[in-house]
Structures are given as structure tokens and as C-alpha cells.
C-alpha positions as CSV (number, residue, x, y, z in Angstrom):
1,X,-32.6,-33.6,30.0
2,X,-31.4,-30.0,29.9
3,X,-28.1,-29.6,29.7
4,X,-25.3,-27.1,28.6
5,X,-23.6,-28.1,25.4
6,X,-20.0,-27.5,24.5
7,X,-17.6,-27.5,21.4
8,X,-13.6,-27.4,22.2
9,X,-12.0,-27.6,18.6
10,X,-8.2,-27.3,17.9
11,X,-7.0,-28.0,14.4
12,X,-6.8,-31.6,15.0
13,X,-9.0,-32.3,17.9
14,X,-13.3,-31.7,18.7
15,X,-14.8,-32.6,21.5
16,X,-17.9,-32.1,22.7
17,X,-19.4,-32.2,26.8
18,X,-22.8,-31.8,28.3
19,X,-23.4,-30.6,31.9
20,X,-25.6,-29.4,33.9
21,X,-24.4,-25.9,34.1
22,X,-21.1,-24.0,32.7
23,X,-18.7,-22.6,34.6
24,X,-15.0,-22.0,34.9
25,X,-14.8,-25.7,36.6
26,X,-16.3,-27.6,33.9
27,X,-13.9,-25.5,31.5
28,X,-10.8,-26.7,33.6
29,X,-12.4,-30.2,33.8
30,X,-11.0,-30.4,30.1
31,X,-8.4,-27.9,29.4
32,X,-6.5,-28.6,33.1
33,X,-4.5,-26.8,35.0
34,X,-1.5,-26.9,32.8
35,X,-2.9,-25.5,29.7
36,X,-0.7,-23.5,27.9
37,X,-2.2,-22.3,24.5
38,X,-4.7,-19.9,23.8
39,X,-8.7,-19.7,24.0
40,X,-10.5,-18.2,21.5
41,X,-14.1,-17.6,23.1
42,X,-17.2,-15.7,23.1
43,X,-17.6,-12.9,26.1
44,X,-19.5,-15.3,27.9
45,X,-18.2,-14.2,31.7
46,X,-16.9,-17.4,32.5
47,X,-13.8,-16.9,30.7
48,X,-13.1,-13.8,32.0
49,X,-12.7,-15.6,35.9
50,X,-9.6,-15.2,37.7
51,X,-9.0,-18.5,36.9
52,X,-8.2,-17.6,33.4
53,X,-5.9,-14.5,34.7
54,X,-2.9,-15.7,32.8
55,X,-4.2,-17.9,30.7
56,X,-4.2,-16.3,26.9
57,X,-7.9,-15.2,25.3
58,X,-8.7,-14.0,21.7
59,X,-12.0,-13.0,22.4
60,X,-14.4,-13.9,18.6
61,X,-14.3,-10.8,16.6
62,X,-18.5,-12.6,14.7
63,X,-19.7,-11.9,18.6
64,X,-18.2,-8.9,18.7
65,X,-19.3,-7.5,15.4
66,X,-23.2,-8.7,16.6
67,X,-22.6,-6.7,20.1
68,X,-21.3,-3.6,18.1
69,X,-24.2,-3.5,15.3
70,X,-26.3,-4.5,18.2
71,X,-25.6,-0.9,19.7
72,X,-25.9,0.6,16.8
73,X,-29.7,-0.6,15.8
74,X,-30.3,0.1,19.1
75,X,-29.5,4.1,18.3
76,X,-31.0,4.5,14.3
77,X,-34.1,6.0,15.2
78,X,-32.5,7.9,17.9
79,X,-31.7,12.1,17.5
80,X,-27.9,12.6,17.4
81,X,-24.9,10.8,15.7
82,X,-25.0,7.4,18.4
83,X,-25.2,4.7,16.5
84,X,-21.7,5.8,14.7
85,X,-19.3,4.7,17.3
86,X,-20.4,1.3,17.5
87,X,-20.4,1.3,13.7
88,X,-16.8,2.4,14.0
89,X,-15.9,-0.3,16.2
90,X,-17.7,-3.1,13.7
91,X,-15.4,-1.7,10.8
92,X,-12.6,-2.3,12.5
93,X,-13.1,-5.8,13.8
94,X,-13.9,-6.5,9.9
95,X,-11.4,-5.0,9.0
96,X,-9.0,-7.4,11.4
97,X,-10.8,-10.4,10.1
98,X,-10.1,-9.8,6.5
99,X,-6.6,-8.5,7.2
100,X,-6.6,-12.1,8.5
101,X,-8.3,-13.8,5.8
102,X,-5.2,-11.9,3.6
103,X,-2.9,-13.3,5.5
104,X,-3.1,-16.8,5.5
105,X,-4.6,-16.5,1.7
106,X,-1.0,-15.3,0.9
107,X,-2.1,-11.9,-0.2
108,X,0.3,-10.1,2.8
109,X,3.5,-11.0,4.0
110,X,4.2,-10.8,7.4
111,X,6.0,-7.7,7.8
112,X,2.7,-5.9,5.7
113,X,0.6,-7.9,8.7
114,X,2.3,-6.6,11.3
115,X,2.3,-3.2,10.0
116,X,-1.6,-2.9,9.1
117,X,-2.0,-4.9,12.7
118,X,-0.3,-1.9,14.4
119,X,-3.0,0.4,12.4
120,X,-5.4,-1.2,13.8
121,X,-4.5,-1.1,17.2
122,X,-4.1,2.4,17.3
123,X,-8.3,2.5,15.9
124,X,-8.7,0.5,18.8
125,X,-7.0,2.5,21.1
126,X,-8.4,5.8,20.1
127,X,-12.0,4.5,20.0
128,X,-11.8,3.1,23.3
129,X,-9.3,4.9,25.8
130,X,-11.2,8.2,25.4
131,X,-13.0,10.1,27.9
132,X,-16.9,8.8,28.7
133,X,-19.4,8.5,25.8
134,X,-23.0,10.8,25.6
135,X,-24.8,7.3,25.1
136,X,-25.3,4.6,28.2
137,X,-25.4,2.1,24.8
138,X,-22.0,3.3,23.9
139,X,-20.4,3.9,27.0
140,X,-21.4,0.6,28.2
141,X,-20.3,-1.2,24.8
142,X,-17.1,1.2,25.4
143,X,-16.0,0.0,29.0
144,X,-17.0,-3.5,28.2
145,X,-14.5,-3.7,25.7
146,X,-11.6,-1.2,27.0
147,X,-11.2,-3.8,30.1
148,X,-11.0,-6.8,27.0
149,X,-8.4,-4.7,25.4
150,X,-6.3,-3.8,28.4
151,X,-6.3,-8.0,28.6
152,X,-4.9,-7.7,25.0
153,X,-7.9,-10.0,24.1
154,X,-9.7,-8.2,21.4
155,X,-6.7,-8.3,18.9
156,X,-4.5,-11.1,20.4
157,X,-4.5,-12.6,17.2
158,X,-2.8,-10.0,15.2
159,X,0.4,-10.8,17.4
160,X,-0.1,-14.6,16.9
161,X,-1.6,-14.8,13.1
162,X,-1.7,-18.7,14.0
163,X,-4.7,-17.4,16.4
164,X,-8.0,-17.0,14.5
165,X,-10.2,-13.8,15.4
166,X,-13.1,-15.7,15.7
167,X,-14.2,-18.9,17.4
168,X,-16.4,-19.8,14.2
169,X,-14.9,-23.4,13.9
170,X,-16.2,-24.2,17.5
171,X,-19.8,-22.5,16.9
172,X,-19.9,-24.8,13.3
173,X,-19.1,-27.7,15.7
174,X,-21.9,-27.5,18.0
175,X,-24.5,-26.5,16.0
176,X,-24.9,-29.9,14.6
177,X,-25.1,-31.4,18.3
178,X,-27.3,-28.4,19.3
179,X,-29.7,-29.3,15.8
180,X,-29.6,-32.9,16.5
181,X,-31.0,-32.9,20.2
182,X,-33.7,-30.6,19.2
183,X,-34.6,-33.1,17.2
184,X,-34.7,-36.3,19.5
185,X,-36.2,-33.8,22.5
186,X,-32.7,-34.0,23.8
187,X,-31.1,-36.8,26.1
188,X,-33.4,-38.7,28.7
189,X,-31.0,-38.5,31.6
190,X,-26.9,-37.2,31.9
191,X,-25.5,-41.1,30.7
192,X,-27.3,-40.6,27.2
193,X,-26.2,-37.1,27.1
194,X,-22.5,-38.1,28.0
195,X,-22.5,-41.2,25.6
196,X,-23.8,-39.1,22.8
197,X,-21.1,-36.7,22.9
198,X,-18.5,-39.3,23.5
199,X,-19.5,-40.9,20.2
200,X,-20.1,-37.7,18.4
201,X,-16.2,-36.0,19.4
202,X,-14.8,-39.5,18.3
203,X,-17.0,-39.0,14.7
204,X,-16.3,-34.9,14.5
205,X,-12.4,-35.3,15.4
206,X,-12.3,-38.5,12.6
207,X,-13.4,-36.5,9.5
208,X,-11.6,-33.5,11.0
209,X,-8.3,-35.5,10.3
210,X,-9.8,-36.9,7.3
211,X,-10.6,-40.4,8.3
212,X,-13.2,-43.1,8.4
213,X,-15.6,-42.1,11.7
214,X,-17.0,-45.8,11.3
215,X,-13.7,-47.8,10.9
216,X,-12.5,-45.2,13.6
217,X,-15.7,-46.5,15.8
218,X,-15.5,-49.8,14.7
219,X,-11.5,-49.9,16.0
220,X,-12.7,-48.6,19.4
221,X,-14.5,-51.7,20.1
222,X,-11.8,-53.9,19.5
């Protein structure tokens, strides 16, 4: 059976779902209507509903990066300087990751996090609150990510260092469930798919907190 996979990983929690299709309700179906910390997501639209309005986004620097040097290949072989300003933009969303990375390795304090995070906002803001670009590519990449920014969802996590800038622990996550279907030609109907990623969140979220996923299984049945 075909059906849309999803990873929702906090630092003690994974859990996976399978539906038919992914939209903002099968999002709510999990987080509620009460939720109250922050997503950190790829740019896939669903996120950005009015649903989600209020609701606090760090949108994953890795996609981000892939959009930006997406652009840019796109313009090599192109006359003029193009592919530039997307290279521009992928500096600077490494550069937030590793200002990150420095962080929480203890290599900055957080006064020097906060003052290289206000740097960085400033490269954001001049690269993309600027007048129109000469390339659709850029211009496109440009407005795509102004309205992100004007969210404050493209460097949310330089206000929150607890936030990561990317959402590589969910996209770990699910790659494993994603690997393991190919395999076995996926589910037969919705009950396998729902019972396989029952058992698999109660397995992931077990070693995640460093436990036993059989006796963990095993105490589930008592």
C-alpha cells in the first residue's frame, strides 16, 4: 500500500505515522491543538498553512542549503555572475550551522552567539530585502525565502540555541522506515502499515533513551 511516511522526533520521543496523504490535519492529528514548542521542518507547504500561523517554525537550514546550490548549478554554465547569490545565501546558512555546532561544542559562549547571530541576520537581511533580482532562478529563490524570513523562520534558532537549524534527526529517523518498506514492497493494506510504525516508534524512542526496545516490547504485552 502507498502511503506517506512520517518521522516526529523530540529529544526523548520518535514516532512514526503512515497515511494516505499529508496535510496540515494529519500534522495536528499528532501535535494537537495545544502545541506550544517549536517545528523544525523542511519547506514542504503544509507547514506554512494558516494553521501553523502562530505556531513557531525553524525551517532546516540541509534543505535549504540543497535549494540554494540547487540555483546555483542551475546558473554555472550561464553568461553573467547568477549563480553567486545563491552561493551567497548557502554560505551563510553554513555558516549558521557551524556557529551552532560551536555552540553547544563549548567553543562560544553565549554572549559571542548572540553577537555573531546578529551578523548573520544582517547577511540575511541584505541578501534578501533588496530590490528584484536579474535571474527568475534567483528572484524566485529570493521571494521564497524573504516571506520565510519575515516569519522569523530561517534563523529562529539563533534566538533559541536549544532549536537545531536543521531537522536532520527526523530525516535519520525515517530513513530506516523509508529503507525497510522498500524492502518488503511496503505494507499490504493501512492496519500493517499502522502496526509497523506503532512497533517501530516504541523500538526508535527505546534506544533513543537508551533502553532495551525488546524488554520495552516485551513489558507492553504484559
Amino acid at each position: 500500500m502507498a502511503a506517506w511516511m512520517s518521522a516526529f522526533r523530540s529529544a526523548d520521543i520518535v514516532l512514526y505515522r503512515a497515511n494516505p496523504r499529508h496535510t496540515n490535519a494529519e500534522v495536528r492529528a499528532v501535535l494537537g491543538d495545544d502545541f506550544a514548542g517549536t517545528l523544525v521542518t523542511d519547506r514542504f507547504k503544509v507547514y506554512d498553512s494558516l494553521v501553523f500561523a502562530e505556531t513557531k517554525q525553524q525551517k532546516c537550514l540541509a534543505h535549504l542549503i540543497r535549494n540554494a546550490d540547487g540555483a546555483a548549478e542551475e546558473q554555472h554554465a550561464q553568461p553573467g555572475r547568477g549563480e553567486r547569490y545563491p552561493q551567497r545565501l548557502a554560505q551563510l546558512f553554513r555558516d549558521g550551522i557551524r556557529l551552532h555546532s560551536a555552540y553547544h561544542a563549548g567553543l562560544v559562549n553565549r554572549q559571542e552567539y548572540a553577537r555573531q547571530g546578529e551578523s548573520l541576520t544582517l547577511r540575511m537581511d541584505y541578501l534578501l530585502d533588496r530590490s528584484p533580482l536579474k535571474t527568475k532562478i534567483n528572484e524566485r529563490l529570493r521571494l521564497g525565502l524573504l516571506e520565510q524570513h519575515r516569519r522569523g523562520r530561517l534563523l529562529y534558532f539563533l534566538i533559541d540555541p536549544d532549536i537545531p537549524p536543521t531537522n536532520n534527526a527526523a530525516e535519520r529517523a525515517l530513513r530506516s522506515v523509508v529503507m525497510a518498506r522498500k524492502v518488503s514492497q511496503c505494507s499490504k493494506n493501512l492496519l500493517g502499515a499502522t502496526t509497523y510504525t506503532r512497533i517501530k516508534s516504541v523500538v526508535e524512542t527505546a534506544r533513543l533513551r537508551g533502553e532495551d526496545p525488546v524488554a520495552v516490547l516485551m513489558a507492553l504485552r504484559r
